[in-house]
N, CA, C and O atoms as a MOPAC input file, in Angstrom:
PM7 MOZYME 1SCF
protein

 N    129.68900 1    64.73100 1   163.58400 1
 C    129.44500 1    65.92000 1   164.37900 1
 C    129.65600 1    65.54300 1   165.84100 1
 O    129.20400 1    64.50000 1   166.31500 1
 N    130.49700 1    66.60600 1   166.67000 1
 C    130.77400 1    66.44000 1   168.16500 1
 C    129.65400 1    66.77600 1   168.46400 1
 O    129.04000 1    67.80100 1   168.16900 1
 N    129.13900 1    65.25700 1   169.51500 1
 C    127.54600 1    66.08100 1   170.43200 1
 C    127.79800 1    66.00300 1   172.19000 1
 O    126.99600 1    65.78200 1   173.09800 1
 N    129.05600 1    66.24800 1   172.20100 1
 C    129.58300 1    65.76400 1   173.90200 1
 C    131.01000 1    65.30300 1   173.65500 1
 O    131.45500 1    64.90200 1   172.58000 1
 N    131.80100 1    65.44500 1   175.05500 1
 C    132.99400 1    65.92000 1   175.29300 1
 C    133.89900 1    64.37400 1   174.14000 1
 O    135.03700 1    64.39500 1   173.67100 1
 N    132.78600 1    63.18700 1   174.01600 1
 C    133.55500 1    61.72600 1   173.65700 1
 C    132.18800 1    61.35600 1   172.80400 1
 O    132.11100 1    60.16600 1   172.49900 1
 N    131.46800 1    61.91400 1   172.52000 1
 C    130.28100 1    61.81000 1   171.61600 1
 C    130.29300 1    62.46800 1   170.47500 1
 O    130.73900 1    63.60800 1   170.34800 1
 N    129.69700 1    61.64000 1   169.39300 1
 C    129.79400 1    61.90700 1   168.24300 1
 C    128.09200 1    61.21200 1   167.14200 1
 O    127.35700 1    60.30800 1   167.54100 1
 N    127.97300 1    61.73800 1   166.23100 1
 C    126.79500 1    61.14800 1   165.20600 1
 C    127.21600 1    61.56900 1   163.83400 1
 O    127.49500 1    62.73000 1   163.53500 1
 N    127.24100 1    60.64800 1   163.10200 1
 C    127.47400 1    60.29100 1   161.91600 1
 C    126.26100 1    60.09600 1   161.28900 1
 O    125.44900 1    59.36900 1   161.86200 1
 N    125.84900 1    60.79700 1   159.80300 1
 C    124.54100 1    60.19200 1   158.94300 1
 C    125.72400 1    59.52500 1   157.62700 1
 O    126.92300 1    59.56300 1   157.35100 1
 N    124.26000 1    58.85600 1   157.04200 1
 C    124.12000 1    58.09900 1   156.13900 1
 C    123.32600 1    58.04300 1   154.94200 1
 O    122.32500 1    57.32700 1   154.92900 1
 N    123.70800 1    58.81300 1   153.79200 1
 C    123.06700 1    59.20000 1   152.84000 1
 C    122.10000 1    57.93500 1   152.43900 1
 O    120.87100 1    57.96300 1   152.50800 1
 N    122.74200 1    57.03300 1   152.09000 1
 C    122.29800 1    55.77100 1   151.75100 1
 C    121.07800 1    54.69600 1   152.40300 1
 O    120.08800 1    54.15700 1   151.90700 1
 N    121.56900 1    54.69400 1   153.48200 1
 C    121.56700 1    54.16900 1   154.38300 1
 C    120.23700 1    54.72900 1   155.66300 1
 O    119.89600 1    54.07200 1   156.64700 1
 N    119.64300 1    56.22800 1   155.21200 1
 C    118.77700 1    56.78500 1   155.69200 1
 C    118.93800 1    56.44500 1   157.28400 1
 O    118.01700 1    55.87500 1   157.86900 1
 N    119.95100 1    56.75600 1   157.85700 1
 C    120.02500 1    56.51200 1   159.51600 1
 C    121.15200 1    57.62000 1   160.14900 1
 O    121.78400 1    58.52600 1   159.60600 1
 N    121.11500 1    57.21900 1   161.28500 1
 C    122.24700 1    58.03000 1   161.99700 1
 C    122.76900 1    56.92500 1   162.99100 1
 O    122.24100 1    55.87800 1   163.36700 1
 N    124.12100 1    57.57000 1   163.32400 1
 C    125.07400 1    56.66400 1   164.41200 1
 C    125.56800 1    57.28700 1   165.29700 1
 O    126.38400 1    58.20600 1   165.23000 1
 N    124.93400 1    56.65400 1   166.46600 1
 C    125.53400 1    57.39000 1   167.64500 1
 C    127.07400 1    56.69700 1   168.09200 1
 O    127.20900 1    55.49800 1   167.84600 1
 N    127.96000 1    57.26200 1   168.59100 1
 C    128.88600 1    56.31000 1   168.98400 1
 C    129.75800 1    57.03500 1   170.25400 1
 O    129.87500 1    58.26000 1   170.23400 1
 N    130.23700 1    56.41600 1   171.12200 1
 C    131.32800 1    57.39900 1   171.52700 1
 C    133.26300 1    56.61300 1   171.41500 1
 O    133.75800 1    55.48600 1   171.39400 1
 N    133.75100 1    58.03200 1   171.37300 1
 C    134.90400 1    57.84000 1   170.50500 1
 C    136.30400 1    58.05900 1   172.11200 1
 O    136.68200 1    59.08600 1   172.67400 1
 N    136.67600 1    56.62600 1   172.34100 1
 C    137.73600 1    56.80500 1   173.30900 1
 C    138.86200 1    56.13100 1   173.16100 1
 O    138.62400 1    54.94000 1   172.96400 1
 N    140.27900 1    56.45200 1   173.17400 1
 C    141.50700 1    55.81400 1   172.96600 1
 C    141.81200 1    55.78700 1   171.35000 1
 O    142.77900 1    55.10800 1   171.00400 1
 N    140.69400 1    56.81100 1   169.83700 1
 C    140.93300 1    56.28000 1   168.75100 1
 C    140.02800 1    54.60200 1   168.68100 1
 O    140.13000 1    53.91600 1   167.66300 1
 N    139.43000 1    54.26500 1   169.53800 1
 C    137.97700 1    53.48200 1   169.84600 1
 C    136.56000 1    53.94400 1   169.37000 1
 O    136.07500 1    55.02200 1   169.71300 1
 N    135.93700 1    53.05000 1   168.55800 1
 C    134.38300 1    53.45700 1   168.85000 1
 C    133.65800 1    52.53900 1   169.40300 1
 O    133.52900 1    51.41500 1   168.91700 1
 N    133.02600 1    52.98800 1   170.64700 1
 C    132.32100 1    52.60600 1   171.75300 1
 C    130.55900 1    52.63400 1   171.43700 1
 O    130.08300 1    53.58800 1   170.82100 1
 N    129.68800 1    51.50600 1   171.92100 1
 C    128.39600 1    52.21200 1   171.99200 1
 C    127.76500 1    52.39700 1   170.97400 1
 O    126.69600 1    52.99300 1   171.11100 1
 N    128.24800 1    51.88800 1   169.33500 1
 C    127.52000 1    52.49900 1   168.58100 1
 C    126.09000 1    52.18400 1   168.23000 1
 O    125.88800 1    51.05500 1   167.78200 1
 N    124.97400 1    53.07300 1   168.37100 1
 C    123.64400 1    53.16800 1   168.29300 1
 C    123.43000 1    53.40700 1   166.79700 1
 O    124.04400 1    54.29300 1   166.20200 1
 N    122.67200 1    52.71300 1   166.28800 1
 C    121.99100 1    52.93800 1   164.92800 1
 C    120.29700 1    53.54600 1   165.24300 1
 O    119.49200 1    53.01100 1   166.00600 1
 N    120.07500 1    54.76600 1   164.43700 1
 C    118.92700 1    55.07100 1   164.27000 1
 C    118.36100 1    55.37400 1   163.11200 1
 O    119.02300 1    56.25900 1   162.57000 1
 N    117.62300 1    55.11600 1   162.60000 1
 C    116.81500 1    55.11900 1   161.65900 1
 C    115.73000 1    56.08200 1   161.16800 1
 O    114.53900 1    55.78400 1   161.26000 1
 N    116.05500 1    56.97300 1   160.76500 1
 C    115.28100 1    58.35200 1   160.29100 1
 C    114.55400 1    57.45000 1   159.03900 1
 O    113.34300 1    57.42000 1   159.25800 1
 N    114.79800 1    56.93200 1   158.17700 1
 C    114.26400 1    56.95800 1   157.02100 1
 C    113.93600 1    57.77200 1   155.92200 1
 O    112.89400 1    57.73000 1   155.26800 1
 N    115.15700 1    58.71100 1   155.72700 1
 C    115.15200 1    59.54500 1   154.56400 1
 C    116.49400 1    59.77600 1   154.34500 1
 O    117.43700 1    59.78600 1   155.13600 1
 N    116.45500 1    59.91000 1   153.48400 1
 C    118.19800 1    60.54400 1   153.00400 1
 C    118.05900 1    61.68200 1   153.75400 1
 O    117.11800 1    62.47300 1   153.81400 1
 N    119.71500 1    61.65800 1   154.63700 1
 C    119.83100 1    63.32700 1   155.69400 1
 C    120.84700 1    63.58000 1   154.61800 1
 O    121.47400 1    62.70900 1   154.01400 1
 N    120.96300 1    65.34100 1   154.39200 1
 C    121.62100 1    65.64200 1   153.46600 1
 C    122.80800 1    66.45300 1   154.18700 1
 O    123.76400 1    66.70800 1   153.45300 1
 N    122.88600 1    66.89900 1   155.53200 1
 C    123.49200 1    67.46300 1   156.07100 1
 C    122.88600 1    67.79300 1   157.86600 1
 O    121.68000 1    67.66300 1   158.07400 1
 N    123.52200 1    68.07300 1   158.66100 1
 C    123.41200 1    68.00700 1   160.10600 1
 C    124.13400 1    69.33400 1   160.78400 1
 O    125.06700 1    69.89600 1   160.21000 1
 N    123.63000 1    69.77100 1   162.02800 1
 C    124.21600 1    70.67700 1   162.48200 1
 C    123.75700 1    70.43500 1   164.09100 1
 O    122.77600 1    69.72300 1   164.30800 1
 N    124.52200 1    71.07100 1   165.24700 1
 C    124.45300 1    70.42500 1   166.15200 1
 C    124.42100 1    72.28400 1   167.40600 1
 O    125.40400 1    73.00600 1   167.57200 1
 N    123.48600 1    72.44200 1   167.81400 1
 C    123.52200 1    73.28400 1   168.55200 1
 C    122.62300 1    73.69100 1   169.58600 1
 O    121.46300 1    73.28300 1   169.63700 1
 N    123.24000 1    74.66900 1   170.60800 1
 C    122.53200 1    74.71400 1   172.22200 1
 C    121.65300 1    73.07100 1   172.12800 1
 O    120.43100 1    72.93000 1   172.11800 1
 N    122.51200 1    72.16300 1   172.07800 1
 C    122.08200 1    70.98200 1   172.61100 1
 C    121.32400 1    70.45100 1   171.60900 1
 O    121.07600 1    69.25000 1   171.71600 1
 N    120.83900 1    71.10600 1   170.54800 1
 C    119.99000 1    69.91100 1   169.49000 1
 C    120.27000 1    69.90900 1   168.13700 1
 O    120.81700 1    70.82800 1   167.52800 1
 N    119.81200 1    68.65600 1   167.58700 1
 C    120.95200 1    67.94700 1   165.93200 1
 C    119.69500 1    68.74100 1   165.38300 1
 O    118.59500 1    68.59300 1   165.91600 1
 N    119.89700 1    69.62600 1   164.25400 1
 C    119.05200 1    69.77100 1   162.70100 1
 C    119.56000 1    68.99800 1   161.92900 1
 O    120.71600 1    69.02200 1   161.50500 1
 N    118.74800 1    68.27900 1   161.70100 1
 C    118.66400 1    67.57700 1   160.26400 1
 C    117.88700 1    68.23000 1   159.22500 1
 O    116.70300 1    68.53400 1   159.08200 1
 N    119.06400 1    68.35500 1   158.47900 1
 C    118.26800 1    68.71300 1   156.17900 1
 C    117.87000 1    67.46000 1   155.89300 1
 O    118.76000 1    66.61400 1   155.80500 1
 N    116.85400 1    67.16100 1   155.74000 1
 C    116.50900 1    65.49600 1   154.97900 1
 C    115.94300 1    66.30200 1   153.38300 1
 O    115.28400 1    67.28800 1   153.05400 1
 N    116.68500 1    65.15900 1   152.71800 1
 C    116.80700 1    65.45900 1   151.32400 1
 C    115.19400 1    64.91100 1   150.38400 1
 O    114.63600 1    65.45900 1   149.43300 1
 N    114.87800 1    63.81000 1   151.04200 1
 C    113.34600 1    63.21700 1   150.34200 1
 C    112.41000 1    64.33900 1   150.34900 1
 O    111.94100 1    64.66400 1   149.25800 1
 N    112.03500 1    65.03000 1   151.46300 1
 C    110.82900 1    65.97800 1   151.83600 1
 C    110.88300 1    67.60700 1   151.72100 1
 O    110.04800 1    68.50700 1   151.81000 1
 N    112.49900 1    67.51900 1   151.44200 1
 C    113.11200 1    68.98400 1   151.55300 1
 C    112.55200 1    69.75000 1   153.06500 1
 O    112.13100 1    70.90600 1   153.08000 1
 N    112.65400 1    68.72400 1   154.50500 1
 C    112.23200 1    69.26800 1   155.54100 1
 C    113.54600 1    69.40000 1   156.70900 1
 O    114.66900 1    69.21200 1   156.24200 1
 N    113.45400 1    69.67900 1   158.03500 1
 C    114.43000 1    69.62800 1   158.56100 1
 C    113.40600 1    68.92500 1   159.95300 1
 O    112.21400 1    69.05800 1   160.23000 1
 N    114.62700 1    68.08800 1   160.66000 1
 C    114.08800 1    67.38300 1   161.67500 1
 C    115.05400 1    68.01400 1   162.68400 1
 O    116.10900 1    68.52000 1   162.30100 1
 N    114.63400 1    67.98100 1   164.18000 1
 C    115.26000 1    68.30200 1   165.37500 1
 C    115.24600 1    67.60000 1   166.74900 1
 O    114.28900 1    67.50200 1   167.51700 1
 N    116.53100 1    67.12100 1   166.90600 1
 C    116.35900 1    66.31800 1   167.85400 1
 C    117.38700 1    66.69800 1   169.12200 1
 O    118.60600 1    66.76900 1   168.96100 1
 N    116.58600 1    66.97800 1   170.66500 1
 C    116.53900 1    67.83200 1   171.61700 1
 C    117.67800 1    66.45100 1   172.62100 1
 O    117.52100 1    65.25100 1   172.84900 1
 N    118.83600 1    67.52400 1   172.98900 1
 C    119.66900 1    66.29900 1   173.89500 1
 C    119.42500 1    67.26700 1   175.78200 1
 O    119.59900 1    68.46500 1   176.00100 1
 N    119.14600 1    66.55900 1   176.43600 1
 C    119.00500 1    67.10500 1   177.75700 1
 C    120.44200 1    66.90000 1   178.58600 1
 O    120.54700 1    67.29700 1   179.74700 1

């Protein structure tokens, strides 16, 4: 998911995390690992903040970009 003009986040079913990275020249720059700890089942990205579907709790998480 695009979260900025060279920013991007990737989940990880498996892997219960997310990746921040930014993407320049066909490059990935920066990449941040975070760690939710649940299977995310899907993501959406809007007026500035990620929903997360996490699949363990059947809940959604939200995380606010300034």
């Amino acid at each position: 998911v695009q979260i900025g003009e060279n920013n991007y986040v990737v989940s990880s079913l498996k892997d219960q995390s997310l990746y921040f990275f930014e993407l320049r020249n066909n490059k990935i720059l920066n990449l941040e690992r975070v760690i939710i700890g649940e299977r995310i089942r899907d993501m959406i990205y809007y007026n500035n903040k990620l929903y997360l579907y996490l699949e363990d709790t059947a809940s959604l998480a939200e995380i606010s970009f300034n």
